[in-house]
Every structure is written in C-alpha cells, then in structure tokens.
VEXVO-513661 format. One record per residue (C-alpha): residue number from 0; x, y, z; residue in three letters. Coordinates in nm, 4 decimals. Example, Ala and Ser with C-alpha at 12.3 -4.5 7.8 and 13.67 -1.06 7.14 Angstrom:
BEGIN
fiti pos=0&c1=1.2300&c2=-0.4500&c3=0.7800&code=ala
fiti pos=1&c1=1.3670&c2=-0.1060&c3=0.7140&code=ser
***
This chain:
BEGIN
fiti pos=0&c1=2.8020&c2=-4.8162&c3=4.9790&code=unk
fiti pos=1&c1=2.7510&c2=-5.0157&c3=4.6369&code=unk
fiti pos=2&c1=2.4633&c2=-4.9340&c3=4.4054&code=unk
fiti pos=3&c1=2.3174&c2=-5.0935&c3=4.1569&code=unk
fiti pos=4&c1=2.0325&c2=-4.9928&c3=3.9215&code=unk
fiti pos=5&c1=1.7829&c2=-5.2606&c3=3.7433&code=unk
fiti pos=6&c1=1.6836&c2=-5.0947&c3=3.4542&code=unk
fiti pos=7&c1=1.4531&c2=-5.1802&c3=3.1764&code=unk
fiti pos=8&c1=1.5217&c2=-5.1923&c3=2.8819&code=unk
fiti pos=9&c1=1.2520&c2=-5.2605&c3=2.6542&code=unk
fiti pos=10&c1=1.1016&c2=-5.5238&c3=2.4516&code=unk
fiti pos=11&c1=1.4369&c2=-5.5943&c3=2.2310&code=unk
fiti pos=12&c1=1.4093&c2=-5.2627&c3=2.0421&code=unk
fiti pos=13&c1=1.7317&c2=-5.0414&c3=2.1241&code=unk
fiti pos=14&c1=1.5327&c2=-4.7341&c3=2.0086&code=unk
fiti pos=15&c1=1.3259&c2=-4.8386&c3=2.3086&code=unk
fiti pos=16&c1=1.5377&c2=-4.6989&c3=2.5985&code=unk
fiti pos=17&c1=1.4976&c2=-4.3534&c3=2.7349&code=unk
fiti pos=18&c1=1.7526&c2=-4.0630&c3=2.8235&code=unk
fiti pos=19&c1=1.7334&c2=-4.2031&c3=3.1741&code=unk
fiti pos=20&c1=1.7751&c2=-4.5433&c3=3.0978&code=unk
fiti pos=21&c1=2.1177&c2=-4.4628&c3=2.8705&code=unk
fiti pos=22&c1=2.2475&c2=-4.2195&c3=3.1670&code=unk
fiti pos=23&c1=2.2097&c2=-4.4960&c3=3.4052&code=unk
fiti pos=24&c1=2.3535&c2=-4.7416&c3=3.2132&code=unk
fiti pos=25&c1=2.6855&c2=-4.5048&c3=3.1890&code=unk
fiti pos=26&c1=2.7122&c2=-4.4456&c3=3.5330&code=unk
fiti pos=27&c1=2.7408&c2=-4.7966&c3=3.5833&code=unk
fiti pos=28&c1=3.1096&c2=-4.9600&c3=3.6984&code=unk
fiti pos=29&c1=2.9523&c2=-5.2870&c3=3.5625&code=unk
fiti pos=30&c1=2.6486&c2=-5.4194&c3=3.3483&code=unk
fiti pos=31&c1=2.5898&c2=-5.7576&c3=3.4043&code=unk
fiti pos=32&c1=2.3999&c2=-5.9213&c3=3.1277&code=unk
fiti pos=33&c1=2.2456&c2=-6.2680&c3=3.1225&code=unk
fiti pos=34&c1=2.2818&c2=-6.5591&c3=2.9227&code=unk
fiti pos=35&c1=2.0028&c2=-6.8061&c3=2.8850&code=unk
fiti pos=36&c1=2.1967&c2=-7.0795&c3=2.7326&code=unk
fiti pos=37&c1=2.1221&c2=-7.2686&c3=2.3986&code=unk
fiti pos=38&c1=1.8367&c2=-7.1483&c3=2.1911&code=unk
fiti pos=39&c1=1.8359&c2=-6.8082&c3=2.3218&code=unk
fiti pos=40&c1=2.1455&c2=-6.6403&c3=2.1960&code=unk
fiti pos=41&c1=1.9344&c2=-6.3761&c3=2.0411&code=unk
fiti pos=42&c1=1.8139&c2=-6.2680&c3=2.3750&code=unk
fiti pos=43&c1=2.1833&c2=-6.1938&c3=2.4667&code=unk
fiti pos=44&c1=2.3312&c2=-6.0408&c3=2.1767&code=unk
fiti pos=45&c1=2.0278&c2=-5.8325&c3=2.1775&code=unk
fiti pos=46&c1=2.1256&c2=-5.7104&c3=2.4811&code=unk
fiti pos=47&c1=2.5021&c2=-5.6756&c3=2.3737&code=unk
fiti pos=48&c1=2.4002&c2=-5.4740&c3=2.0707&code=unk
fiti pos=49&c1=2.2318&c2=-5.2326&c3=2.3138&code=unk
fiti pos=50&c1=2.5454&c2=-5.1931&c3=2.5274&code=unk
fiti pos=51&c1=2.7562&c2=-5.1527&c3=2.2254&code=unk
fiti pos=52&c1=2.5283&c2=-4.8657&c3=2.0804&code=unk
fiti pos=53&c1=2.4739&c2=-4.6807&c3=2.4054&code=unk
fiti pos=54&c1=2.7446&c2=-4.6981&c3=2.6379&code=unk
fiti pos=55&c1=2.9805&c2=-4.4649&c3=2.5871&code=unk
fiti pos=56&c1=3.2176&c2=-4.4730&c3=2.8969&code=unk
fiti pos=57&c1=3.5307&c2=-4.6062&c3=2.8490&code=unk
fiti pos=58&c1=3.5526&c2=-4.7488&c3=3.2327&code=unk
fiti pos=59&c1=3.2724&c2=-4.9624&c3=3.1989&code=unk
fiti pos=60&c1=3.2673&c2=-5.2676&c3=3.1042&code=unk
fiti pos=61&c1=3.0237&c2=-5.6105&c3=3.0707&code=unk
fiti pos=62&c1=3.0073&c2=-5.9361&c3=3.3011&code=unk
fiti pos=63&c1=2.8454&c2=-6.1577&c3=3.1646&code=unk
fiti pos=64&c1=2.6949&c2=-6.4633&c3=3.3650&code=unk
fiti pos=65&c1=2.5017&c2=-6.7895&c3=3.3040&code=unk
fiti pos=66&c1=2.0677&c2=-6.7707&c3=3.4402&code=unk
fiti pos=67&c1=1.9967&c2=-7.1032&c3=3.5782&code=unk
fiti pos=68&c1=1.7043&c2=-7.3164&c3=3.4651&code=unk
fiti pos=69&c1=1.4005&c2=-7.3668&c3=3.7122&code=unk
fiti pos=70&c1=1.3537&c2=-7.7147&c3=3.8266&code=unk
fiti pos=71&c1=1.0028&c2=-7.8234&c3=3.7881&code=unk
fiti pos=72&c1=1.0059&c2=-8.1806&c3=3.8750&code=unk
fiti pos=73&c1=0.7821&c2=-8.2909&c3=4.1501&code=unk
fiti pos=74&c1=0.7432&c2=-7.9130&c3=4.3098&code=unk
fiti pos=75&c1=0.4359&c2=-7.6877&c3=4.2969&code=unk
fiti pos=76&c1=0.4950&c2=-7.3536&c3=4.0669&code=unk
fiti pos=77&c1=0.5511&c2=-7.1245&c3=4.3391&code=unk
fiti pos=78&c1=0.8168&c2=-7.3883&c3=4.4896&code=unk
fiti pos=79&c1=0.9972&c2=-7.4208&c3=4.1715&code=unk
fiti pos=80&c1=0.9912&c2=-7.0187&c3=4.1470&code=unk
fiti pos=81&c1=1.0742&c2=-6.9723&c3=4.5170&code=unk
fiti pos=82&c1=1.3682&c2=-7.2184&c3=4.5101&code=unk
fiti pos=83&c1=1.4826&c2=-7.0959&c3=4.1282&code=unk
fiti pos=84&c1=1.4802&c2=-6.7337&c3=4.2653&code=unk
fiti pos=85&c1=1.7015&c2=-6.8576&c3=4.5582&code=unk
fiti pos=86&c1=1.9934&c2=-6.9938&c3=4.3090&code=unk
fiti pos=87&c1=1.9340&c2=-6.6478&c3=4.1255&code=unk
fiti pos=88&c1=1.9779&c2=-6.4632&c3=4.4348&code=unk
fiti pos=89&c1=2.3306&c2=-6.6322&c3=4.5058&code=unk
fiti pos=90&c1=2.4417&c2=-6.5536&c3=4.1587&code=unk
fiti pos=91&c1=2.3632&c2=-6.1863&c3=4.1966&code=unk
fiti pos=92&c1=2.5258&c2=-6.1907&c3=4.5333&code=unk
fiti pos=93&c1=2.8422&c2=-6.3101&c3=4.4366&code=unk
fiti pos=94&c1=2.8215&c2=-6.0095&c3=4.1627&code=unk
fiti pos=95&c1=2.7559&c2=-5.7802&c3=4.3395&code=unk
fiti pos=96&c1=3.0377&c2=-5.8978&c3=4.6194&code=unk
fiti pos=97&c1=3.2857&c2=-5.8537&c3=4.3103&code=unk
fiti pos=98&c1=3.1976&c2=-5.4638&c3=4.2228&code=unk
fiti pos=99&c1=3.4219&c2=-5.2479&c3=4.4155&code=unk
fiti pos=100&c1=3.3969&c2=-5.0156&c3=4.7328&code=unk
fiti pos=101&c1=3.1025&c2=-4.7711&c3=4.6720&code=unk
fiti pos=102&c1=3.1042&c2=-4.9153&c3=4.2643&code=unk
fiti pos=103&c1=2.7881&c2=-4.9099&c3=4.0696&code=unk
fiti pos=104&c1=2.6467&c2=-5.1985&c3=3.8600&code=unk
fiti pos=105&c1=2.3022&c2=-5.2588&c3=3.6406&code=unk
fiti pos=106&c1=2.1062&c2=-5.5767&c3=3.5338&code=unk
fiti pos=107&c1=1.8985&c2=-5.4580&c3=3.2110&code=unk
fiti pos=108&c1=1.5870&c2=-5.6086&c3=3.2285&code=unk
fiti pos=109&c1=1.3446&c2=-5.6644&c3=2.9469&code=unk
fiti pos=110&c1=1.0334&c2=-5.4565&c3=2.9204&code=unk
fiti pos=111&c1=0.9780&c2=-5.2558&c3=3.2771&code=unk
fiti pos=112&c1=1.1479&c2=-5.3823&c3=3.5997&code=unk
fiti pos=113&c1=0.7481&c2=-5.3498&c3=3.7628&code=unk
fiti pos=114&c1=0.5908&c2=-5.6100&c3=3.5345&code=unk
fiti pos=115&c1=0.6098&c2=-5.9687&c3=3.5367&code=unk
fiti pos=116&c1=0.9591&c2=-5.9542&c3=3.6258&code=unk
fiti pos=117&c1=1.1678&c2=-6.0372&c3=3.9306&code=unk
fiti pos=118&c1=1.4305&c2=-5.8979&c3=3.9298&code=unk
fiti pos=119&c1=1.3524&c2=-5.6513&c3=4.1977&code=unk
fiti pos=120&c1=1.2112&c2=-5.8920&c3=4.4728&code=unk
fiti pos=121&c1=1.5369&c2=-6.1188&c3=4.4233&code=unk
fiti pos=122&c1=1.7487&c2=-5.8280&c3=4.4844&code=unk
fiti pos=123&c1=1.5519&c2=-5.7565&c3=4.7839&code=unk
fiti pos=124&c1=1.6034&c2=-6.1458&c3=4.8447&code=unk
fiti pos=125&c1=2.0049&c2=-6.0671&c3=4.8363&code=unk
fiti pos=126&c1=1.9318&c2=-5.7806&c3=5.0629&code=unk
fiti pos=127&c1=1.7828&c2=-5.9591&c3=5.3091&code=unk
fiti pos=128&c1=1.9779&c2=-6.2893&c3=5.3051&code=unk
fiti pos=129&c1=2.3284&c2=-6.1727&c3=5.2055&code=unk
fiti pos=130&c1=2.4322&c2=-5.9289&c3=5.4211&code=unk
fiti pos=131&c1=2.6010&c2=-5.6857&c3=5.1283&code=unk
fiti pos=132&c1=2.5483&c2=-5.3443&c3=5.2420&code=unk
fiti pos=133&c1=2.4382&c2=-5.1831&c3=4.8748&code=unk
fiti pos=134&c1=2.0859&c2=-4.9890&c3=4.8264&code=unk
fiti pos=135&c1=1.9773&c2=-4.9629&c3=4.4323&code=unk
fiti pos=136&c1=1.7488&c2=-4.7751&c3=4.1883&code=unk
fiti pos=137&c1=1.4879&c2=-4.8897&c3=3.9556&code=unk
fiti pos=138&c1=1.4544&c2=-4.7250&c3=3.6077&code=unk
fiti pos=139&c1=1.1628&c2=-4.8186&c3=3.4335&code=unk
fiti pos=140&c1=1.1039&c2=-4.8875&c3=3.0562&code=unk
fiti pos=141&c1=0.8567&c2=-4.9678&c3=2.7693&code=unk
fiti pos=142&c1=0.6447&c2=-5.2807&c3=2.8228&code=unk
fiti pos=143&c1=0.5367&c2=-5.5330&c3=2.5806&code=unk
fiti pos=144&c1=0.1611&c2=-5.3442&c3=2.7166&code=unk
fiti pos=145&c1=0.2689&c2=-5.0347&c3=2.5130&code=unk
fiti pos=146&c1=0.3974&c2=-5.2137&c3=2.2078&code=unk
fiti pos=147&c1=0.1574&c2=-5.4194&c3=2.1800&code=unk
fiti pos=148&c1=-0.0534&c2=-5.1507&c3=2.1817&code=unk
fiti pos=149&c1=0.0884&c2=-4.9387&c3=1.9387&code=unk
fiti pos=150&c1=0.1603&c2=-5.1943&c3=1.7001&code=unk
fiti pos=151&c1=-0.1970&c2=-5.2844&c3=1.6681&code=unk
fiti pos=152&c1=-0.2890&c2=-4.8896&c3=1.6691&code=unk
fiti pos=153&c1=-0.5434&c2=-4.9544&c3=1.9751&code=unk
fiti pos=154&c1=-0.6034&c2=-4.8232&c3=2.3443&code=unk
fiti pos=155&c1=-0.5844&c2=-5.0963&c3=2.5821&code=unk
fiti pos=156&c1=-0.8817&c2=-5.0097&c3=2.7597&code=unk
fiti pos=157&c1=-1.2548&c2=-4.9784&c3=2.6812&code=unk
fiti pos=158&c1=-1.4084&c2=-4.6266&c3=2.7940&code=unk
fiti pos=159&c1=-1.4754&c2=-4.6379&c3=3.1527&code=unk
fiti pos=160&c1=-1.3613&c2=-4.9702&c3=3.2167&code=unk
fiti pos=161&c1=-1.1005&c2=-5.1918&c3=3.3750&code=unk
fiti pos=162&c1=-0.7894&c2=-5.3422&c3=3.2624&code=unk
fiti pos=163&c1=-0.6844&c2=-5.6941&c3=3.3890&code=unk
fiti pos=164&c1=-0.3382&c2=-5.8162&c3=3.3554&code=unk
fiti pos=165&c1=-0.3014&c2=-6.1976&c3=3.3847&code=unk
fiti pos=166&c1=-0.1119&c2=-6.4554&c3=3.2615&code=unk
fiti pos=167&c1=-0.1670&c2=-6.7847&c3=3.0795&code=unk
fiti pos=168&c1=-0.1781&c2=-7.0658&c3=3.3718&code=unk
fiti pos=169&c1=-0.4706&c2=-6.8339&c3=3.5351&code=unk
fiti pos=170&c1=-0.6602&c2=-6.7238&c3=3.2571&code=unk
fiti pos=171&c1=-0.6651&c2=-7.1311&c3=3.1518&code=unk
fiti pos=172&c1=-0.7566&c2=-7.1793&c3=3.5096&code=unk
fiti pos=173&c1=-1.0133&c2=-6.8612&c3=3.5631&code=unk
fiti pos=174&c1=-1.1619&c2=-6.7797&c3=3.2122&code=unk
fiti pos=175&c1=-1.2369&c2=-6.4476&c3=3.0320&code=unk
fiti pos=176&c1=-1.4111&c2=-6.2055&c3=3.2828&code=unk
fiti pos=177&c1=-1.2808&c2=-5.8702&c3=3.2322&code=unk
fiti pos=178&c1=-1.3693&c2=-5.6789&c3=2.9316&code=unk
fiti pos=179&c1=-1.0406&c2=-5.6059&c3=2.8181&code=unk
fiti pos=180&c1=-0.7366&c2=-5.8659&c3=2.9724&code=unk
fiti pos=181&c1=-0.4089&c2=-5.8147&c3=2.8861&code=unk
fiti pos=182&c1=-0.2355&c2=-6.2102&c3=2.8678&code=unk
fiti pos=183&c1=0.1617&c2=-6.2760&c3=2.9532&code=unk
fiti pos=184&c1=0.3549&c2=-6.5865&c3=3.0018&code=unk
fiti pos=185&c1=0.0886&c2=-6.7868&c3=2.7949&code=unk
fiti pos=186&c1=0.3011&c2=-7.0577&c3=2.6547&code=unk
fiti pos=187&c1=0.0177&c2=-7.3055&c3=2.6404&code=unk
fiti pos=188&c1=-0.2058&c2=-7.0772&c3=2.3839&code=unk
fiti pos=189&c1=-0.4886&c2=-7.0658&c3=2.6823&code=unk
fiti pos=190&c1=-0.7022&c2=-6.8448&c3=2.4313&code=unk
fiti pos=191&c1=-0.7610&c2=-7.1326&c3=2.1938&code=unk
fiti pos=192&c1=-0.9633&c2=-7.2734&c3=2.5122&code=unk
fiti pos=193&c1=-1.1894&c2=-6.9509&c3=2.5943&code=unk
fiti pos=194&c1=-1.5213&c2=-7.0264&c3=2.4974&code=unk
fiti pos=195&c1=-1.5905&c2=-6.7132&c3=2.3759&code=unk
fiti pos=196&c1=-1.5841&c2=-6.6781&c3=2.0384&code=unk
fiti pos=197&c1=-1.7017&c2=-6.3235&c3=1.9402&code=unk
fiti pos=198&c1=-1.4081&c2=-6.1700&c3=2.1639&code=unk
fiti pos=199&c1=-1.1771&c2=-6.0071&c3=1.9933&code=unk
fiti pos=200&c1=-0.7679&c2=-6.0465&c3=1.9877&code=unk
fiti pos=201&c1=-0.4845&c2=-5.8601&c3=1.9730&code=unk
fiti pos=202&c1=-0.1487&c2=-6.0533&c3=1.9119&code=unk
fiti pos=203&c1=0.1744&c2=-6.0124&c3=1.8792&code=unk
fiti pos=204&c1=0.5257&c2=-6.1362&c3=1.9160&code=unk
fiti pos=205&c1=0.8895&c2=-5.9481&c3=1.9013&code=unk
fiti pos=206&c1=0.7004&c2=-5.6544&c3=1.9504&code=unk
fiti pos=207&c1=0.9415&c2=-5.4067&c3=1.9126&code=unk
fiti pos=208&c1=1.2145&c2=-5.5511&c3=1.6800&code=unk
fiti pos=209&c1=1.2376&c2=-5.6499&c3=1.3219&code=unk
fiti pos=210&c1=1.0679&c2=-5.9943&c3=1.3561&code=unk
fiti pos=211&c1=0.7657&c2=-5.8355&c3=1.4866&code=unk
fiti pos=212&c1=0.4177&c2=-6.0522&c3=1.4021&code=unk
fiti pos=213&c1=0.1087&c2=-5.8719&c3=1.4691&code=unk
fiti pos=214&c1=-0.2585&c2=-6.0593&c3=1.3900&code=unk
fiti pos=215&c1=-0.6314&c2=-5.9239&c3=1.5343&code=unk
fiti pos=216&c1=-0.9365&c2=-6.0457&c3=1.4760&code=unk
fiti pos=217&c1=-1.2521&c2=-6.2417&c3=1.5868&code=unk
fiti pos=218&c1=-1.1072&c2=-6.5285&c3=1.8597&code=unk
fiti pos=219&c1=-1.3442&c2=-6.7930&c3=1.6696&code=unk
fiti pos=220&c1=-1.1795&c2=-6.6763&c3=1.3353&code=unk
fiti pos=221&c1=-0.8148&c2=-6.6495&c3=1.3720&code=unk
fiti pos=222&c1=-0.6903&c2=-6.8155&c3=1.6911&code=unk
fiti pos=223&c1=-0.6256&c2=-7.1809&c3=1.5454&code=unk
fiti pos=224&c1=-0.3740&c2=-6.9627&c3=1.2792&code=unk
fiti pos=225&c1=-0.2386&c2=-6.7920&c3=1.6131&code=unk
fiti pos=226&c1=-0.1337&c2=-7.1438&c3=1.7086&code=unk
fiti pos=227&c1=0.0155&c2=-7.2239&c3=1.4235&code=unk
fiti pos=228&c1=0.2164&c2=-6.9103&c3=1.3089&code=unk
fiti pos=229&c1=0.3685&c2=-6.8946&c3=1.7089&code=unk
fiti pos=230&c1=0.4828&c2=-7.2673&c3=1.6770&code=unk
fiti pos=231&c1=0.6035&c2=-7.2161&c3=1.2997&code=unk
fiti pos=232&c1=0.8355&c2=-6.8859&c3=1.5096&code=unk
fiti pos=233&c1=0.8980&c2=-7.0827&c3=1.7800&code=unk
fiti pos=234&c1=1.0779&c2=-7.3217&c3=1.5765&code=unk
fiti pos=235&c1=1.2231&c2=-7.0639&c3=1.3270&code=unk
fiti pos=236&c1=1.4259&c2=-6.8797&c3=1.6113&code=unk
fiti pos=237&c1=1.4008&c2=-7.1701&c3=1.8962&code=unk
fiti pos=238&c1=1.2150&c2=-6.9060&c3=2.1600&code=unk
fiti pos=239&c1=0.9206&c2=-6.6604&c3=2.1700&code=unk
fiti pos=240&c1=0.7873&c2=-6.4193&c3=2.3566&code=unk
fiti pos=241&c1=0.4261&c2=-6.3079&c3=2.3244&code=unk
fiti pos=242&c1=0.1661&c2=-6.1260&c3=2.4353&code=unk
fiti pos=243&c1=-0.2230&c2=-6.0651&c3=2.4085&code=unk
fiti pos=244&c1=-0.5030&c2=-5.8605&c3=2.4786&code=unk
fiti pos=245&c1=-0.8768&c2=-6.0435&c3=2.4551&code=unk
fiti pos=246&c1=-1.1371&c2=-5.7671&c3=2.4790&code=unk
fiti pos=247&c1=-1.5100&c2=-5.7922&c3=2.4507&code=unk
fiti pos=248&c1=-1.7842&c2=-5.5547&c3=2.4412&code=unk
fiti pos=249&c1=-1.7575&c2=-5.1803&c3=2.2825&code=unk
fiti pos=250&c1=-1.6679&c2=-4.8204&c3=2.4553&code=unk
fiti pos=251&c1=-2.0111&c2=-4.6820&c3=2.4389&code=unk
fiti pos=252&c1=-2.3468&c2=-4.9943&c3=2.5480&code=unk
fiti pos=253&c1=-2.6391&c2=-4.8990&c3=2.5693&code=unk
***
C-alpha cells in the first residue's frame, strides 16, 4: 500500500519544523511541493529552502506541481471551495497514481495540517472518489496561533475564558463577541469595521521569518496604520499572510 504523510511545516520559518516533521520528510519517496503561480514565488522557494536544508536522503527527490486558482464567478463560497477542492483532488490523485508500489510521498503544509487548511479533507476526497488504495499520516506543526503569540510575548487566552477562532468573512458578518478571537483569512481588514474601539489588537504578518511585522495596541488607535502598513507589504512582496487576535476585557473582573 502507498503512504503519504501531510505534514506541517510551519509559518515559513525552517527552524520551525520538529524532529518528527524532518524524519517524515526523509522517509518520503517523494515531496510534492506547490506552486502558486506569479506573485508568490516566495511561498515556493520557501518551501524549497526547507527541503534543501533538511532532507538528507539521497533517494528522495521533489515534484513539483502547479495549485489551481478558485473560480469565484457567479458561485456561492462554499461552491467555489467545493468545486476548487475537486480540481485539487484530481491533481493529488494523479500524484499519488505516479509514486510507486508501497512508495511514500508528503505535501508540506504551512502552519498545522488541523487549522484552516485542507489538505486533509481533499485527501480524504481522493480516498473516497479515486479508488487508490494508499492510507496516510498527519504530522502536525507550529501555527501562525503560536507565533503570533510569541512574537507579541502574550497568552492567547484571558484567565478562565474562551478562545474563538474565526476568520475574516464571519467576524465582518458576526461581530466581536468572544473576549479573546483569534482572526485568519481576513483579507478585507474586517477589524477596521468592529465598533469597538477600546479592544485591544495583536497583529502580525510573516510571523516566523525575517519580514516579520508585529503592531498591538488600542483598535481605535492603531488599526487605520494596520491598513496601511499590510497594503504598503502587500505590494512590497505581491502576497501576505496575516493574522490577529482582538481581545477585550482583563484576566481578573471584578
């Protein structure tokens, strides 16, 4: 039977992956590593610097293969996704198909395989729809959660009280009601639209590698120069990725 592992790989820091995730990624016949296509170059030769560094087996070797765009155009969001995770799911089909007789093979995926990622449900997808006869492991790795977290020198949660972990479109939609909400995928700046002022936030993007930008303060204060600095980076490196946590209220109320 083939195998494949989907292993995480952090948020673009090599010093990021684990014992486990390095083993894994030697064991593998094949790593196949995405390319995003123009603009996003980074995100691959990050990746590429990571296999150079850590794999060590002179078997293995790196496929390479193109991530198609989602189609947005008169579909709902969970059609586009649905249907954009179907043309995923052939890819990965065919390479798996290629890897030979009881051969292994990884997809590194960034941050932790668990969050905000789906790599893991279209693999069950090629499971289910293929008819390849391969099981596979997940390995997981540091989120942008944790660097975010350590780059700002905070705990993510208030004493005694509950995390929520949303993204953009549904905060924008839903509003600010947990005291501490972690924010992904927000590429419409929903916190510039909270009406609450006095919360606090904790930003940052390339957590994790040398392009890191880290800014906290008062939402009313700071978040119009949180809209500014992520377009002035977005146009400096032609992507982003970002993250937030909005928190309100204190560990200990009376």
């Amino acid at each position: 039977m083939k195998h494949i592992q989907i292993i995480g790989i952090g948020t673009g820091n090599p010093e990021h992956l684990t014992i486990q995730t390095i083993n894994a990624m030697n064991a593998a016949d094949v790593v196949f590593l995405p390319v995003k296509g123009a603009g996003k170059e980074e995100l691959a030769d990050i990746r590429r610097e990571i296999c150079q560094r850590y794999i060590t087996r002179p078997a293995a070797r790196i496929s390479e293969f193109a991530v198609p765009q989602r189609q947005t155009a008169e579909r709902s969001y969970a059609q586009s996704v649905d249907a954009w995770h179907g043309e995923i799911a052939g890819i990965y089909g065919e390479l798996i198909a290629s890897l030979p007789d009881e051969g292994s093979g990884a997809f590194l995926v960034w941050g932790d395989p668990s969050l905000y990622d789906s790599t893991i449900r279209i693999i069950e997808r090629v499971r289910r729809e293929s008819g390849l006869d391969f099981d596979y492991t997940v390995i997981p790795g540091i989120t942008s959660i944790q660097a975010l977290a350590a780059s700002h020198r905070i705990p993510i949660n208030l004493v005694g009280k509950p995390i929520e972990i949303t993204t953009g479109r549904r905060l924008a939609q839903d509003g600010l009601r947990s005291d501490s909400t972690i924010v992904m995928l927000d590429g419409e700046q929903a916190f510039a639209k909270i009406d609450d002022p006095d919360a606090e936030i904790f930003w940052g993007a390339y957590l994790g590698t040398q392009d890191e930008i880290v800014r906290s303060g008062r939402l009313g204060d700071i978040a119009a120069d949180i809209v500014t600095l992520r377009a002035e980076a977005r146009q400096r490196h032609g992507w982003i990725m970002d993250i937030y946590l909005l928190r309100k209220g204190c560990d200990f109320e009376e």
